[in-house]
C-alpha positions as CSV (number, residue, x, y, z in Angstrom):
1,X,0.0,0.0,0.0
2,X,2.7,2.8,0.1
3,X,2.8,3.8,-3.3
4,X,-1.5,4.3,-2.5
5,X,0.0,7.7,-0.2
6,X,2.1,9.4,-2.6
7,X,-0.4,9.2,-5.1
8,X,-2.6,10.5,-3.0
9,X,-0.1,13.2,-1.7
10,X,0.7,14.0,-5.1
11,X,-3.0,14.6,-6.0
12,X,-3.4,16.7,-3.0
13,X,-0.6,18.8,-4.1
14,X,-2.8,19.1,-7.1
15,X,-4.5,21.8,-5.3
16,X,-1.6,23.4,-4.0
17,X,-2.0,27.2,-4.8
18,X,-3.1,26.6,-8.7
19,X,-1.3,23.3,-8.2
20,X,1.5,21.1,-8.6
21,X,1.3,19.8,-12.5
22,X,0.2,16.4,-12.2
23,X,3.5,14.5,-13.4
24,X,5.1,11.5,-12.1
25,X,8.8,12.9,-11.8
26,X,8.0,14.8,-9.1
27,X,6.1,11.4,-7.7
28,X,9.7,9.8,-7.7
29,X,11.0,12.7,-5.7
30,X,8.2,12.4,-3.1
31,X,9.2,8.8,-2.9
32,X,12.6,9.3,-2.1
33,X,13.0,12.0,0.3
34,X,9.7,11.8,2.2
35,X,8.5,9.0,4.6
36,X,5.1,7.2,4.8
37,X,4.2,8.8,7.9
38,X,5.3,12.6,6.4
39,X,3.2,12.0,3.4
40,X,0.3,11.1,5.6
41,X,0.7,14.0,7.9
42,X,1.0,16.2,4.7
43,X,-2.2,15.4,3.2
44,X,-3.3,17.7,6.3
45,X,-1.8,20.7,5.1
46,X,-3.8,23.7,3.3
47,X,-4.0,24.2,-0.4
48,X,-5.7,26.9,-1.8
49,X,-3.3,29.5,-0.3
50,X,-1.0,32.4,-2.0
51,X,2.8,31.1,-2.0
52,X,3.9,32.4,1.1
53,X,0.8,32.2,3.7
54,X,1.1,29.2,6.3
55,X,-1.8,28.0,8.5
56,X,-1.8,27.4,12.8
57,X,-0.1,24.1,13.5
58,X,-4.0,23.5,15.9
59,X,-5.9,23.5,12.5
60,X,-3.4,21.1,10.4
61,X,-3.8,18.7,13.6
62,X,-7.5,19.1,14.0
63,X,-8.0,18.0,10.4
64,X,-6.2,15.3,10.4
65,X,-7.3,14.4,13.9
66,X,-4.1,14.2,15.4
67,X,-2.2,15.2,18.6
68,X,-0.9,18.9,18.3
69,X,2.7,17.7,19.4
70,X,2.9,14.8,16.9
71,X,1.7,16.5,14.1
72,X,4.1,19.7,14.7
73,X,7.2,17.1,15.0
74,X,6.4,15.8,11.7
75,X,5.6,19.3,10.2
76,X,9.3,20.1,11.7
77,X,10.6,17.0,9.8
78,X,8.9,18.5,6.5
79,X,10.4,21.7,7.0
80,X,13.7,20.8,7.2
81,X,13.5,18.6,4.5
82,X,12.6,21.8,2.3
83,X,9.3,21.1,1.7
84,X,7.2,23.4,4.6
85,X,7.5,27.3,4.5
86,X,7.3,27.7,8.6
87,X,6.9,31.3,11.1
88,X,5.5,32.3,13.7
89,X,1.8,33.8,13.5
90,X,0.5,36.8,15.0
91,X,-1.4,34.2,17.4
92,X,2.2,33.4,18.6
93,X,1.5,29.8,16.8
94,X,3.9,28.4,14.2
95,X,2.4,27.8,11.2
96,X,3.3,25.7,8.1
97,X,2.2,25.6,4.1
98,X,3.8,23.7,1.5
99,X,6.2,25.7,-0.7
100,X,4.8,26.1,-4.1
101,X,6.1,25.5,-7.5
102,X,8.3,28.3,-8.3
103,X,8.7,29.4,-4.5
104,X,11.2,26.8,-3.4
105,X,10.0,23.7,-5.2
106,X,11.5,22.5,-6.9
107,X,14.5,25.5,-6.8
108,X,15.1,24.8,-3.0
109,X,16.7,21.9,-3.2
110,X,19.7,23.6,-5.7
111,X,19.8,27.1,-4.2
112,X,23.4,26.4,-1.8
113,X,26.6,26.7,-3.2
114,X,27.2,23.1,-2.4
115,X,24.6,20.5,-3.7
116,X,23.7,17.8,-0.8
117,X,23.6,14.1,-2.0
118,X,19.9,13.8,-2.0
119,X,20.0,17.3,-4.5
120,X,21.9,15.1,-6.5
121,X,19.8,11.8,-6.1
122,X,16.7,13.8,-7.3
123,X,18.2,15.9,-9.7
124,X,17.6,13.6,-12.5
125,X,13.9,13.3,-11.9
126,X,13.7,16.7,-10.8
127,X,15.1,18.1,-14.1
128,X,12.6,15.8,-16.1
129,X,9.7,17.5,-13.9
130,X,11.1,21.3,-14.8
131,X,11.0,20.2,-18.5
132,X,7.3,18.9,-18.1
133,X,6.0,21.3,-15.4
134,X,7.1,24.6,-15.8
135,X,5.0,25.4,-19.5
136,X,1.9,24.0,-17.0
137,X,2.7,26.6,-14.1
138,X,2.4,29.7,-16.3
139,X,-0.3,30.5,-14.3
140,X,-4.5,30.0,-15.3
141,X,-6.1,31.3,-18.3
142,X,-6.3,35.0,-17.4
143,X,-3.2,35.4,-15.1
144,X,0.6,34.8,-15.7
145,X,2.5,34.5,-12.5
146,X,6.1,36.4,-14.2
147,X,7.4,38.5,-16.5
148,X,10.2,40.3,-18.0
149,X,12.0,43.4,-16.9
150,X,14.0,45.5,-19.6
151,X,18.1,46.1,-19.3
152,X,18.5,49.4,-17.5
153,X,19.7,51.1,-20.9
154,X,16.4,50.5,-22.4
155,X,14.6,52.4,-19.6
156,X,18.0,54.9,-19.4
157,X,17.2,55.8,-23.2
158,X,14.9,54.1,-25.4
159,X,11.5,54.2,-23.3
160,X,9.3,57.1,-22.7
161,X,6.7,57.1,-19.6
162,X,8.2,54.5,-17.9
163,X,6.5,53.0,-15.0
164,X,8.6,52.4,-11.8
165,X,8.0,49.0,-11.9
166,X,9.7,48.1,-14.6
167,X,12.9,49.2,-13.3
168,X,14.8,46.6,-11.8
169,X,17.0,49.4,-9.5
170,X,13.6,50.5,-8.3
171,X,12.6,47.1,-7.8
172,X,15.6,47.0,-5.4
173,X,15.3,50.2,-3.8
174,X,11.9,49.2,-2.7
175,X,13.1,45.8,-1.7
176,X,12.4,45.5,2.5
177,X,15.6,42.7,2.7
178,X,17.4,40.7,-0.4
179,X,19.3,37.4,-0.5
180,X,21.3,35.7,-3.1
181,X,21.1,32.0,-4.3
182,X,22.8,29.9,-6.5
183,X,20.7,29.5,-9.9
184,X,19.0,26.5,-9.9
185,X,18.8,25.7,-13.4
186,X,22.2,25.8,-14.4
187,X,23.0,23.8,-11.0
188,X,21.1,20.9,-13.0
189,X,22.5,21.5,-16.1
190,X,25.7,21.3,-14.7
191,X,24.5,18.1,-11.9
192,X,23.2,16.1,-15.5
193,X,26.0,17.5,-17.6
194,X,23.9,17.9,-20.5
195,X,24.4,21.6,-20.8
196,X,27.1,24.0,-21.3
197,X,26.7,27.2,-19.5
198,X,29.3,29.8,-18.6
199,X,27.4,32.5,-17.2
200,X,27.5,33.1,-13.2
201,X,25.6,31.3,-11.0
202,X,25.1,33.0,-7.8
203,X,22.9,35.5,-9.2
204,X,19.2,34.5,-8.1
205,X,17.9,37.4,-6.0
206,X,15.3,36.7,-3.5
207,X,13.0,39.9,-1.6
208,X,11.4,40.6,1.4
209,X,9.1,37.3,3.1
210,X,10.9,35.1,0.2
211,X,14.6,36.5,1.1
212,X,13.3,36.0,4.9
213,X,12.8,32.0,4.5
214,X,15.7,32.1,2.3
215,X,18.0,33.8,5.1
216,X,16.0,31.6,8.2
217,X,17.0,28.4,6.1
218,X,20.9,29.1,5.5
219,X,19.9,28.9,1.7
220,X,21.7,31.9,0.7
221,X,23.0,34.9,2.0
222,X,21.9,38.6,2.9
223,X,23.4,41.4,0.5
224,X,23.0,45.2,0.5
225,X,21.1,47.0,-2.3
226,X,24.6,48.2,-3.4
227,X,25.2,44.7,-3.7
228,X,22.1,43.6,-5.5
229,X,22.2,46.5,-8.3
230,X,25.9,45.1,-9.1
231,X,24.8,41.9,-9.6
232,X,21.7,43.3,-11.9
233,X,24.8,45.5,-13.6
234,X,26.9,42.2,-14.3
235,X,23.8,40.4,-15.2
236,X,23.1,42.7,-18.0
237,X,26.5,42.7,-19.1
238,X,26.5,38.8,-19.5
239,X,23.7,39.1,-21.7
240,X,21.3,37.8,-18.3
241,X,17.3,38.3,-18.8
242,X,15.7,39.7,-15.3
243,X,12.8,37.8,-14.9
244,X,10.5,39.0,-11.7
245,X,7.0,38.1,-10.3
246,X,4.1,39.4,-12.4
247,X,3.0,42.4,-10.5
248,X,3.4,45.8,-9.3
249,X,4.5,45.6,-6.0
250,X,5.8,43.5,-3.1
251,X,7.9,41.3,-5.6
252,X,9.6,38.4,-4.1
253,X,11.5,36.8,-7.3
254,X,14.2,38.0,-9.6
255,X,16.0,35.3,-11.6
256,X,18.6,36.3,-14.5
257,X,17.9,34.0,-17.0
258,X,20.0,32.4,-19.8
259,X,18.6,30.9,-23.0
260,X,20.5,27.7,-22.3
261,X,19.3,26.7,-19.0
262,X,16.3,28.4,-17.6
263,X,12.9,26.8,-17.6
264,X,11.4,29.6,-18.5
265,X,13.3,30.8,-21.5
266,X,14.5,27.8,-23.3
267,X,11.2,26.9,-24.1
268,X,10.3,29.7,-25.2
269,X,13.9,30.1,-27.8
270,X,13.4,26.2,-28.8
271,X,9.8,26.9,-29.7
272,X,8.4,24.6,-28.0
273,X,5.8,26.5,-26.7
274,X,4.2,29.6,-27.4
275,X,5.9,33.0,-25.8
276,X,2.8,34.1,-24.1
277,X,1.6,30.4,-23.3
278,X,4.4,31.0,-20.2
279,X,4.9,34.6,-19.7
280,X,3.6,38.2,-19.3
281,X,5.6,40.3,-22.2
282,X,4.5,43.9,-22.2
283,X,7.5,45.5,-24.5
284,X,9.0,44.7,-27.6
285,X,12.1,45.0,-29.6
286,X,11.9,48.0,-32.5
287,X,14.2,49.9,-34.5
288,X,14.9,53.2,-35.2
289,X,16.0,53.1,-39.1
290,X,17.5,56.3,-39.6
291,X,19.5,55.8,-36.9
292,X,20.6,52.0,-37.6
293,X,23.8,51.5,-39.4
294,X,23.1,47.6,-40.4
295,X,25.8,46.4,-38.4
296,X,24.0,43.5,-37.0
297,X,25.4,43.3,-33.0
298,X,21.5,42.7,-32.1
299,X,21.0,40.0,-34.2
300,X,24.0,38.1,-32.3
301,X,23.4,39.7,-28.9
302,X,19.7,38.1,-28.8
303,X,19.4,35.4,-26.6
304,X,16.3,34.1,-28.4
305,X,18.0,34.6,-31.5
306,X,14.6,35.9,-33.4
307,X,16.7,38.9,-35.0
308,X,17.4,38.5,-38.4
309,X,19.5,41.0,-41.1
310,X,17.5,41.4,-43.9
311,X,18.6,44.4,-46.6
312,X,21.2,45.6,-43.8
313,X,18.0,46.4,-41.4
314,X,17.1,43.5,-38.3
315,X,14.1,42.1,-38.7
316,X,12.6,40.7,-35.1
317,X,10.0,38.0,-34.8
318,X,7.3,40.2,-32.6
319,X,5.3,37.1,-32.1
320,X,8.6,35.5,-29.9
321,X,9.9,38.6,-28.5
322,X,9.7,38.8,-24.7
323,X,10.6,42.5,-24.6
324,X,14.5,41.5,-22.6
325,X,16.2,44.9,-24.1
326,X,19.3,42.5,-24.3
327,X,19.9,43.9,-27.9
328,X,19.7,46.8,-26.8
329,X,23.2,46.9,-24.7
330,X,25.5,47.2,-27.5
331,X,23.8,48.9,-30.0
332,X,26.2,52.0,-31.2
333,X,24.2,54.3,-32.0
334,X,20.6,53.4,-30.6
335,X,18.9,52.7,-32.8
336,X,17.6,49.3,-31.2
337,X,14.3,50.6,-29.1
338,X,12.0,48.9,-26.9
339,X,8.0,49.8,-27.0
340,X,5.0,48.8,-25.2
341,X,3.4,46.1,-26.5
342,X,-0.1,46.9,-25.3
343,X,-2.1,49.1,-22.5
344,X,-1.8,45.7,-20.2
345,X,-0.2,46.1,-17.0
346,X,1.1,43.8,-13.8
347,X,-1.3,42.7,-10.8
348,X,-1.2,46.0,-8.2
349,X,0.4,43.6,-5.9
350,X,2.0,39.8,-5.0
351,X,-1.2,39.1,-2.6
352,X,-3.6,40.3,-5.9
353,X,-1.5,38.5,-8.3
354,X,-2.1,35.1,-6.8
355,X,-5.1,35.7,-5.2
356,X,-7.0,36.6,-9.0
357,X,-5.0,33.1,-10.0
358,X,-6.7,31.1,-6.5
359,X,-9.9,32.3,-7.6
360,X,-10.2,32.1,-11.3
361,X,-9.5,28.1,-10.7
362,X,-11.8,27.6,-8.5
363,X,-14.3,29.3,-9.9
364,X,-13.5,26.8,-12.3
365,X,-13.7,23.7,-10.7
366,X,-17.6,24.2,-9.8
């Protein structure tokens, strides 16, 4: 009968947030690093809650009818696994939720510099999962949980009315506490050594409740904004795409992305599935022809490589375009331009964001 509780676990994760795409990779990983009793004790925890929210320890063990002290050992167990976001309630209660996809699962388990054994034991599966899951965790019909933030030099000179928002230093400035991690899709690629990637790893930057669990957790460590804006700059110059939570305000996630490794991009550069299928895009590439002197730096420079020379004048596939301003950095005369691609605009905040997403499935599911 213990296969019967991971299915069941996995089911129940299901309804995790928008939930956890139902695929059997992540099954194998459940199996391996969680016992029976933890799965059972699991199957207590809350679901439809935004990433970051947690529940009183007295209502996990009343529904699973339980004693408080049992329950909370387990839940301990859980956490330190990396599988519980845990704190301390205004109650004075600890409380627990499961971390949701793209909030520390599956990333967690690859954020440290070093990589434990069982990071290593599950990588396989786990990178299998990524592959499958993430074009499933875009989001729900009407909301996309991330989105693209242009290079500083496209907001420095290219853009007109721009919103603070879309600035990654403002996104900083704002930003309560940061940590760094290690990115967890090259630490894969390298752990399965089917990709090549050279750019820096350590570049992940985590914000406010998410750099708090982050920080509790030893997962990464605190830096200064200073700190953070120089890892944006260096970003940028390795050609890096800042990827952040789809909303206005309280943002917890910035990844720099490479077209080689990250879940999010590579699908979207090996066409595999459609650019808005995954992501919120709300500029694109343009070009400024009687300033453009044919040389063709964009066209290499693009990490999605959708800029073509055609007539000495690049031609960019609008339809793949996510808006990155990465061709923008070299460009010597500026004549590479970013513009809006419609009136569309990021959630007011990270609670609205996920909250609309809750909501719309399930509305759904009645």
């Amino acid at each position: 009968m213990e296969p019967d509780i991971y299915r069941e676990l996995m089911t129940h994760l299901g309804k995790v947030g928008i939930g956890y795409p139902q695929i059997d990779g992540f099954l194998d990983v459940l199996k391996k690093t969680l016992t029976v009793e933890e799965a059972e004790v699991a199957l207590g925890l809350p679901t439809r809650l935004p990433p970051l929210e947690v529940e009183e320890v007295d209502k996990i063990a009343q529904r699973l009818k339980r004693p408080i002290e049992e329950v909370e050992r387990i839940l301990e167990n859980l956490a330190e696994k990396g599988f519980l976001y845990k704190r301390q309630m205004s109650s004075g209660k600890t409380g627990y939720a499961f971390i949701q996809i793209g909030f520390g699962i599956p990333q967690i388990f690859f954020w440290k510099r070093e990589v434990s054994d069982i990071a290593k034991d599950i990588a396989r599966p786990l990178g299998k999962y990524v592959v499958k899951a993430t074009p499933q965790n875009r989001g729900t019909e009407k909301v996309r949980f991330y989105r693209y933030v242009p290079v500083n030099k496209a907001i420095d000179h290219t853009l007109q009315a721009v919103y603070t928002y879309d600035m990654m230093t403002e996104v900083v400035n704002r930003a309560r506490k940061i940590a760094v991690v290690h990115c967890p899709c090259r630490q894969i690629g390298r752990l399965l050594a089917n990709r090549e990637c050279s750019h820096s790893v350590e570049v992940c930057l985590k914000f406010n409740e998410l750099a708090e669990f982050v920080l509790e957790k030893g997962l990464g460590r605190e830096i200064t904004k200073e700190e953070a804006l120089e890892i944006i700059r260096k970003s940028e110059e390795e050609g890096l795409i800042h990827f952040v939570d789809n909303c206005q305000e309280e943002i917890q996630n910035c990844c720099n992305c490479c077209s080689c490794c990250c879940w999010t991009v590579m699908p979207i550069k090996k066409r595999l599935v459609p650019r808005d299928y995954i992501m919120a895009t709300y500029y694109l590439r343009t070009t400024d022809t009687d300033l453009c002197t044919g040389c063709g730096q964009c066209a290499e420079d693009c990490p999605l490589e959708i800029i073509t020379m055609e007539d000495d004048l690049p031609v960019v596939d609008e339809s793949i375009c996510i808006g990155c301003g990465v061709c923008l950095l070299h460009c010597p005369t500026d004549a590479a331009q970013l513009k809006k691609k419609d009136d569309t605009e990021p959630a007011k905040d990270f609670q609205t964001l996920h909250q609309t997403a809750i909501q719309e499935v399930t509305s759904n599911e009645k």
